[in-house]
C-alpha positions, 0 to 999 in steps of 0.5 A: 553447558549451553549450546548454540541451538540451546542459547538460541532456543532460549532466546526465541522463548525469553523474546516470546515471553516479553511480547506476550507479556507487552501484549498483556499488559496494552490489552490491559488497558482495554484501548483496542482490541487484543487483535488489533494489539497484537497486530501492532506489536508483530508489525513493529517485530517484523519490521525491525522496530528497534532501528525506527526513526520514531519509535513507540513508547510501549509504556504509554496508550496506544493512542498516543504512538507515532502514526496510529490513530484510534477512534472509538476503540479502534485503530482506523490509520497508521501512518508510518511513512519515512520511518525506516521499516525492513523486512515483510508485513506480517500475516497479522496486519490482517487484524486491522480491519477498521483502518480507513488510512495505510500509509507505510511509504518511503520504507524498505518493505519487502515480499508481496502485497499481502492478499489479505488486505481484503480484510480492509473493506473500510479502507479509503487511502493505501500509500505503499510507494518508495519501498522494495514490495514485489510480486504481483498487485493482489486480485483481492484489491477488488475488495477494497470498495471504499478504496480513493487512493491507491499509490504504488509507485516505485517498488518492484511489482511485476504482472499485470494490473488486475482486470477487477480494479475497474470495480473500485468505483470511488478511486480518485488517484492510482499510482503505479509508475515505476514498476516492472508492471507489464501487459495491456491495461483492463477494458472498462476503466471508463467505470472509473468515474471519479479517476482524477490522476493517474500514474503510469510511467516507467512501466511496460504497460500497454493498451492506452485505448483502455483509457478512452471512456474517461476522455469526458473526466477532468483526468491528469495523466502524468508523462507517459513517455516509457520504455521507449514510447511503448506506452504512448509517444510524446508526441501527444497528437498521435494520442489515440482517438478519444483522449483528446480531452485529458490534460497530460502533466508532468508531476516529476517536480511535484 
């Protein structure tokens, strides 16, 4: 007679045979790399692919799967937004290393921003907004030199934002309103010469003097009115010196 931790063991080693034997069977097809084939299924696993919105039909190419583009034998988006994903991104997400596009917003991902997105150096678009991520923006973010668009907003990030990220010099929009986000902007985002929008409310972000260097750029601040003014007041006359220039804008209805 079975046990319970026998029944359960059985079931762990019954699920790892059908991954392996998915895995086998998609490498077979010699689409994508094996990493990259696994990196997709462990995803789905961890994430709770059976309760997707659009699910992947595992019997067909890759290329064909809700969300994922290849390219010359390579996965270079996923783009699986308002699809219903729970739990934690796998470690292995790290094998997509030829994705140019992430887009997992409107989700109910959870943990970290994993570090290892540093792995992602031909990324040019990241969309995690609208999800349950935590913890700190990685300091490996630097890393992402082709990076244009960073949208964070509306998760549960804490910290500050990292001094590095006025190295990401092709950044045309940050978002990173609605967070738990705190301390003072980094010094140099005057580098950020291509910054076009910029979405900082709802945060405890402090230090708007940082922003002076980019009064000469066509840049849209969206409504900085947050934690009771902390960051800039309303009053967009006592805007300090030097950002006259900025058009101030707000996209709530956008």
């Amino acid at each position: 007679m079975l046990t319970p931790g026998k029944t359960e063991d059985m079931k762990k080693v019954s699920f790892l045979l059908l991954f392996v034997s998915m895995a086998t069977s998609l490498i077979a097809q010699n689409e994508v790399s094996q990493r990259e084939v696994i990196a997709l299924l462990e995803l789905k696993a961890k994430t709770k692919g059976h309760l997707w919105t659009q699910q992947w039909d595992q019997s067909k190419p890759i290329s064909t799967w809700h969300g994922v583009t290849v390219k010359d034998g390579k996965v270079v988006a996923l783009d699986l937004s308002d699809n219903n994903l729970q739990g934690k991104l796998p470690i292995t997400i790290g094998n997509l290393r030829h994705l140019q596009v992430l887009d997992l917003s409107g989700n109910q991902i959870e943990g970290k921003i994993p570090a290892l997105f540093r792995k992602f150096q031909d990324l040019k678009e990241v969309n995690l907004e609208d999800n349950k991520l935590a913890g700190n923006i990685p300091n490996t973010i630097n890393k992402l030199q082709n990076l244009q668009e960073l949208k964070l907003s509306n998760n549960q990030l804490q910290g500050s934002v990292p001094n590095n990220i006025n190295t990401l010099k092709k950044l045309t929009t940050l978002a990173l309103a609605n967070n738990d986000l705190q301390g003072a902007l980094p010094e140099g985002m005057e580098k950020l010469t291509k910054l076009k929008r910029l979405y900082l409310s709802n945060t405890k972000l402090t230090n708007l003097s940082a922003l002076k260097g980019l009064a000469s750029q066509q840049l849209i601040l969206t409504d900085f009115e947050i934690d009771n003014g902390k960051l800039v007041p309303l009053d967009f006359s006592k805007v300090p010196e030097g950002l006259s220039k900025l058009k101030f804008e707000d996209f709530d209805d956008m």
